[in-house]
C-alpha positions in Angstrom: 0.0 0.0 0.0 3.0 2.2 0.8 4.7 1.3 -2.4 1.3 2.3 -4.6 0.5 5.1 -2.7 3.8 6.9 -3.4 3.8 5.9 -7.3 -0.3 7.7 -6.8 1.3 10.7 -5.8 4.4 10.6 -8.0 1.7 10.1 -10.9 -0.4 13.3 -9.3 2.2 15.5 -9.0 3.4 14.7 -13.1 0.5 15.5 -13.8 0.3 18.7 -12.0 3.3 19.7 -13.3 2.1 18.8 -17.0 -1.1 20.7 -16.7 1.2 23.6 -15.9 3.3 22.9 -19.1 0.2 23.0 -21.3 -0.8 26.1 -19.8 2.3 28.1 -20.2 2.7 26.9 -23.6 -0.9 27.6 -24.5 -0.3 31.4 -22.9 2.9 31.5 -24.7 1.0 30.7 -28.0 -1.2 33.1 -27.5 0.5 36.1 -27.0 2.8 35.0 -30.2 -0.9 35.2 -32.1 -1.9 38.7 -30.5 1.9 39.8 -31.9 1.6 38.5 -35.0 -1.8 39.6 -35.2 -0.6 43.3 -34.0 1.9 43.7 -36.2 -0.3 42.8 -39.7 -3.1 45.5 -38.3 0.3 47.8 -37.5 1.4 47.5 -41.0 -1.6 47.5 -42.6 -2.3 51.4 -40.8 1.5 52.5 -42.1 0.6 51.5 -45.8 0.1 54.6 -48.0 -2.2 54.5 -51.3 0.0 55.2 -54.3 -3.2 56.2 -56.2 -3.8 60.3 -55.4 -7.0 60.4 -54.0 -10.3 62.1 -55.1 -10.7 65.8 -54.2 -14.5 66.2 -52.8 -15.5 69.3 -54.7 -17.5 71.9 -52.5 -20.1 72.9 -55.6 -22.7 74.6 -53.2 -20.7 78.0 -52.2 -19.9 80.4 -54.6 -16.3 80.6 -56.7 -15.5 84.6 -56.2 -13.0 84.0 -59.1 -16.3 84.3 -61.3 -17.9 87.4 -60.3 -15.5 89.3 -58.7 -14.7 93.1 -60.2 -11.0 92.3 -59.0 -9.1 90.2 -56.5 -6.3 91.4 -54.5 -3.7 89.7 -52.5 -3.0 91.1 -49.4 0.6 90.1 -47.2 0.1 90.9 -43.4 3.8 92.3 -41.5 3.8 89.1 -39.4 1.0 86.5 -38.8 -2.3 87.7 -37.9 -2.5 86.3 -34.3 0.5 88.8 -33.5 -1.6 91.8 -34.2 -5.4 90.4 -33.9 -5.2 89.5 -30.2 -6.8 86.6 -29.4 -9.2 86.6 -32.2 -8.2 83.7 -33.5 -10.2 82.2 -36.6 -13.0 84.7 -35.2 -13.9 86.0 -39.1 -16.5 88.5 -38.7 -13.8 90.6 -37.3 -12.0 91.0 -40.6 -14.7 91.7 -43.1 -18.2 93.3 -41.9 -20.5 95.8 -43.7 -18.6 95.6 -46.6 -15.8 96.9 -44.7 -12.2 95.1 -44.7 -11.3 95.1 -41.2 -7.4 94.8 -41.3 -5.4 97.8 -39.6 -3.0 99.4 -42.0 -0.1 99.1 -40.3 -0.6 95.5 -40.4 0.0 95.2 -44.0 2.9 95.2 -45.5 1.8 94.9 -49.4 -1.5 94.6 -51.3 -1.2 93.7 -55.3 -4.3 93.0 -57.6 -4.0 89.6 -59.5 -3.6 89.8 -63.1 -5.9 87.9 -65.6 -3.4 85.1 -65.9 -2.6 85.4 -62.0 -6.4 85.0 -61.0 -6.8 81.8 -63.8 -4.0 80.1 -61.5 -5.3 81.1 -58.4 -8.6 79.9 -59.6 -7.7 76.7 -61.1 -4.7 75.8 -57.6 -7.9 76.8 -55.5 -10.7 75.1 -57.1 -9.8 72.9 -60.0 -6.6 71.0 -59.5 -6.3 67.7 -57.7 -3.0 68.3 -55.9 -3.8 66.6 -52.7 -2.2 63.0 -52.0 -2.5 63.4 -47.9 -5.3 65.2 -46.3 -3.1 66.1 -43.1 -2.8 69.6 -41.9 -0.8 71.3 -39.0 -2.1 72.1 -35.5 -1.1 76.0 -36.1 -2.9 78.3 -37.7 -0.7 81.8 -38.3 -2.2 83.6 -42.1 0.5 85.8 -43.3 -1.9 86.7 -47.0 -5.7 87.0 -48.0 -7.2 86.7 -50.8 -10.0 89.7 -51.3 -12.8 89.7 -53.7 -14.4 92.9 -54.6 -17.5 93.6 -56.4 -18.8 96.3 -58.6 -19.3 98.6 -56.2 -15.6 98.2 -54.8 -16.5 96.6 -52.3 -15.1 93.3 -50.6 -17.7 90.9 -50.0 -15.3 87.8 -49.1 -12.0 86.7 -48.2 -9.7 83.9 -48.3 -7.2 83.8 -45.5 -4.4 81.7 -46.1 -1.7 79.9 -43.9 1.1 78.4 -46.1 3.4 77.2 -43.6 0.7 75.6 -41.4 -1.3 74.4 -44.5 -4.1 75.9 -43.5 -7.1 79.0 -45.0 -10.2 80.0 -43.7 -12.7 81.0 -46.3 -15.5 84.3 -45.3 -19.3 82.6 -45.4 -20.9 81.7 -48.5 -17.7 81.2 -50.3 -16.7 77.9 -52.4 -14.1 75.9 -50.0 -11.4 73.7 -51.0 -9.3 71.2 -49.7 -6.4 72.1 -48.0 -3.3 69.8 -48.0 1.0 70.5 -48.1 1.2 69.9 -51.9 -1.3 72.5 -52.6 0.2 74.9 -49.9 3.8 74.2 -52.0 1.7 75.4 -54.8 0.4 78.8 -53.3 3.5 79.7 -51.5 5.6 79.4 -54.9 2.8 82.3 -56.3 3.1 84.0 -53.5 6.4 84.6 -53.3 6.6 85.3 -57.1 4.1 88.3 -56.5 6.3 89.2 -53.7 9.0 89.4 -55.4 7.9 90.7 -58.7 6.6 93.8 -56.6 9.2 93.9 -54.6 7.0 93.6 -50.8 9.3 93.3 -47.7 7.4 90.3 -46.1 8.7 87.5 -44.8 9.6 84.7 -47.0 6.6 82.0 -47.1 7.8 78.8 -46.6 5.9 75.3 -45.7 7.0 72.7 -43.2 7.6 70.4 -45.4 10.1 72.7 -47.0 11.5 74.0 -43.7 12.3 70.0 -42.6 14.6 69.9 -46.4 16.5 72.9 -45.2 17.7 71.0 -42.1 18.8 68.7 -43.9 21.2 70.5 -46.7 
């Protein structure tokens, strides 16, 4: 009985200890699955469509490009939070009662587009499909605006423009577009060709994208 009774427990105790085994490998297995698992949904996120993606078109505001009388660009002296306070993307502060509400000493150049500067603007803006990433900056610091006038001379909307933060604001009832780096790219080159062309003493516009190449010459 002693004999049998020891082998019982020697058996048990195998057992036990194989139970164990199975459960440590089965654990083990399982986080190796949840990895592997991980890692396919990881890659899967990081992959990028090589095929540029449709543009939604906003068709339901109005393109100023059409009926405008003229369009002028305006560069602000510095960025517009350093001399609007804390009005932020408040917009009814810069344009009510047909009034352009931008203090003079905040601009440092105003030039009316061209015909052949307002088809560019018009077709960047509204017609191209420049964007292959939709993501924008968390900053938002205009340095131009885009003014549309009417017969009467008078501005009736606005499109305020971040480059290097890839960002505009566009005055109620006007035709948006989508805002991405490769379009800013775009505008910034213009911009900077007006600048120069009229010889305005703003600060160069640059966009981050452009800013991180710099670093790196």
């Amino acid at each position: 009985m002693i004999i049998y009774s020891s082998n019982r427990s020697a058996i048990s105790y195998f057992l036990l200890l194989l139970m164990r085994y199975i459960t440590l490998l089965y654990l083990l297995l399982s986080f190796l699955s949840l990895s592997a698992q991980e890692k396919v949904i990881l890659y899967k996120g990081k992959k990028v469509s090589t095929s540029p993606i449709v543009e939604k078109r906003d068709s339901t505001g109005l393109d100023p490009f059409e009926v405008a009388e003229r369009v002028e660009l305006i560069f602000y002296t510095s960025n517009r939070m350093s001399w609007k306070n804390s009005a932020g993307k408040n917009l009814e502060e810069l344009l009510s009662d047909g009034r352009l509400n931008v203090p003079t000493d905040s601009i440092a150049g105003r030039v009316e587009l061209d015909p052949t500067q307002r088809t560019d603007w018009q077709y960047t803006l509204y017609q191209s499909q420049l964007c292959e990433e939709l993501m924008i900056a968390g900053c938002y610091e205009p340095r131009h605006m885009l003014v549309f006038y009417g017969h009467d001379n008078k501005p009736f909307g606005f499109i305020e423009i971040c480059i290097s933060c890839a960002g505009a604001s566009v005055s109620e009832g006007l035709r948006t577009f989508v805002v991405c780096p490769e379009r800013m790219v775009v505008l910034g080159s213009m911009v900077n060709q007006i600048k120069e062309k009229n010889s305005i003493s703003a600060i160069v516009t640059t966009t981050k994208s452009e800013q991180q190449k710099r670093k790196f010459r």
